[in-house]
N, C-alpha and C positions, 0 to 999 in steps of 0.2 A: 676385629670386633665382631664380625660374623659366625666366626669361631665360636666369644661367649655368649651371643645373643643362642646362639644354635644350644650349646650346653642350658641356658637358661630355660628356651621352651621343650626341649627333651625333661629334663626334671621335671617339669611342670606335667607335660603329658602322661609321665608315670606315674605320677603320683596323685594327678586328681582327673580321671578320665571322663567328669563329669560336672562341669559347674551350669551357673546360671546366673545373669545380671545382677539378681537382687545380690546373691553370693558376693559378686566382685566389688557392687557399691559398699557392702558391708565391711568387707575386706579394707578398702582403700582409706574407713575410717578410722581404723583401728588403730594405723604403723603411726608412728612416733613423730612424723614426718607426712603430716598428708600431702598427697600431692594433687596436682590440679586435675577437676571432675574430669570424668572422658570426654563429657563433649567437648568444651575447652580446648585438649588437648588433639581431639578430632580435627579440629578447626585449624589446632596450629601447627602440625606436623601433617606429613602424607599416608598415614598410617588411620585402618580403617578401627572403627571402635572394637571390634570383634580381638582385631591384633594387638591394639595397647591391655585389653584384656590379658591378653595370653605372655603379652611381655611383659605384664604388672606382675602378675602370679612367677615368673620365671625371678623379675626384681627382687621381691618380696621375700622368694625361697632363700636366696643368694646373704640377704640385705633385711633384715627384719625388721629394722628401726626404720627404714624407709629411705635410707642415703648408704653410700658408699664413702669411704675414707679410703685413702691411698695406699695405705699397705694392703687393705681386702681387695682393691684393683688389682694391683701388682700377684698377686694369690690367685687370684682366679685366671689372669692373661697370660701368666708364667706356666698355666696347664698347658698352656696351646704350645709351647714351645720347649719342648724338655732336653732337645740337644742345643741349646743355648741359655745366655743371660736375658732374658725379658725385661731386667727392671728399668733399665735406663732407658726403654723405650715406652715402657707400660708407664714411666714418670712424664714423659711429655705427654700422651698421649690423654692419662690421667687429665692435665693442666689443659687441654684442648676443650675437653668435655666440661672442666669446671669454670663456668664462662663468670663465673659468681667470685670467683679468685678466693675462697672458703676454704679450701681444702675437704671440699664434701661433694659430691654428685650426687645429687636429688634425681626423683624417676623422670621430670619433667625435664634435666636438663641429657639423662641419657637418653629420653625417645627423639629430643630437639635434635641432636647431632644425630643420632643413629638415621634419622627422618632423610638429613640431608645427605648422609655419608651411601645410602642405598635409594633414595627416589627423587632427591633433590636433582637440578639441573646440571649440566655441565658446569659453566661459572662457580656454580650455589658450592661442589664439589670440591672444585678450583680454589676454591676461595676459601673454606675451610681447611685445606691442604697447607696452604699457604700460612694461615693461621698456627697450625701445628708447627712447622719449622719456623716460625716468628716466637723465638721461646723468650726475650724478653717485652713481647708487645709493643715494640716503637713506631711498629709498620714497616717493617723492612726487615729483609733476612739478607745477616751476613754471609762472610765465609765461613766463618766460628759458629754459627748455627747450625748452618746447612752439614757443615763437617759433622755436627753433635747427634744429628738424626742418623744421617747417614750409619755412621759408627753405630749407632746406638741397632740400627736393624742389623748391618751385618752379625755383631754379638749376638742379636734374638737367634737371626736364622742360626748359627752356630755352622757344624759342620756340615749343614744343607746347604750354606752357601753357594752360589756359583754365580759367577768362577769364581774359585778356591781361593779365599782371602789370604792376600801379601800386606805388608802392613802402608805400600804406599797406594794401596785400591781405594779407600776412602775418599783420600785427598786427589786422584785423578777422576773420579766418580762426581766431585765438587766442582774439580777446576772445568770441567766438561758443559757442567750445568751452568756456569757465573759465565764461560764463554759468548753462550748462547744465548742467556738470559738480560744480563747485566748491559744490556743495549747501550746505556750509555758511560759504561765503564766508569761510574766511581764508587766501585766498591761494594755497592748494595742491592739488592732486588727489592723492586716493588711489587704490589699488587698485581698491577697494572701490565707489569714489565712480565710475570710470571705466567699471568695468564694467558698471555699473548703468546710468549715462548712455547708454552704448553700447547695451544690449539694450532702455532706452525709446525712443528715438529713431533711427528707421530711416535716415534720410539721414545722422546721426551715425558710427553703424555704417557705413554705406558708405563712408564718406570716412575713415571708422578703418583699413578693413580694408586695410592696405598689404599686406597679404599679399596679396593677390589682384591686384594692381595693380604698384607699381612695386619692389616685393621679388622 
C-alpha cells in the first residue's frame, strides 16, 4: 500500500504544486462521496491535517467520485507488481480496507487503515494483519486462509520470489506458522494466539509484517 499511497502523492505533486486550505475544503465538497471534514479525520487517524490534504488530492486524482470499487483497486496495486498476478491479493486486501462490507472504499476508510498500517501501534498493526487473513470474518484464521494469502503474495511477487517457488512452499510456509501459532492445536488461530506468536518470534513477526513490505 505504500506503493500506491507513494504513486498518489507523486501525481498530486506534479500536478498542483501549489494549493491552499480554502482549495481543499472546496475540493472535498464537490466528489460524489463527501468524505469526513479533516478535522474529524485529524482526530481519528495519526495522520496530520496537512497530510490527509495531500492524500485526499492524491484520492481524488485516482478516484473522482470519491470511492474506489475493486476492479480500480486491483488496477492501480497490479502497477506495483508487473512480474506477477496482484489480483488475488489486491481482492483480500481490497475486503481489509472495505470494513463497510460495500464493495466501495471511501477516503475515510483508506486513510483509517493506511493510519494503522504505517503509525498505528504494534498490536493496532497485529491486529489488522490478522484481520486480512481472516477472509471469512468468524475470527479465526484457518489453514485454508492462511494457505489463500500466502498463495495469493507468492503469485504477486512472481518471479522475485524467494526462494524460488515449488509448488509445496505455500503449504510448508503455513504448516510453519499453525505450528507455532496454533498453541492449542484445534485447527484454528486466534487473535489472541497470533499476536502472541508474532511478538515471540522475531523472524515470525517479520514475515507477518506485510505492512512494511508488500502492502
Amino acid at each position: 500500500m505504500g506503493a500506491v499511497v507513494g504513486t498518489l502523492t507523486m501525481q498530486t505533486k506534479q500536478r498542483r504544486p501549489s494549493r491552499d486550505k480554502t482549495d481543499d475544503e472546496l475540493e472535498m465538497t464537490m466528489v460524489c462521496h463527501r468524505p469526513e471534514g479533516l478535522e474529524q479525520l485529524e482526530a481519528q487517524t495519526n495522520f496530520t491535517k496537512q497530510e490527509l490534504q495531500i492524500l485526499y488530492r492524491g484520492f481524488k486524482n485516482e478516484c473522482p467520485s470519491g470511492v474506489v470499487n475493486e476492479e480500480t483497486f486491483k488496477h492501480i496495486y497490479s502497477q506495483f507488481f508487473p512480474h506477477g498476478d496482484a489480483s488475488m491479493y489486491a481482492h483480500y486486501l481490497f475486503n481489509a480496507f472495505d470494513t463497510a462490507n460495500n464493495g466501495s472504499i471511501k477516503f475515510k476508510d483508506f486513510v483509517t487503515g493506511l493510519s494503522i498500517l504505517l503509525r498505528g501501534t504494534l498490536r493496532e498493526k497485529l491486529e489488522w494483519t490478522f484481520h486480512l487473513y481472516d477472509i471469512n470474518k468468524d475470527g479465526y484464521i484457518n489453514r485454508e486462509e492462511m494457505t489463500e494469502i500466502v498463495r495469493a503474495i507468492y503469485d504477486m511477487m512472481g518471479k522475485y520470489t524467494y526462494p524460488a517457488l515449488t509448488g509445496d512452499v505455500p503449504q510448508q510456509h503455513v504448516d510453519a506458522f499453525f505450528q507455532k501459532m496454533d498453541k492449542n492445536k484445534d485447527g484454528v488461530v486466534t487473535l489472541e494466539e497470533f499476536i502472541i506468536a508474532c511478538q515471540e518470534d522475531e523472524t515470525m513477526m517479520r514475515s507477518m509484517q506485510l505492512f512494511e513490505n508488500v502492502i
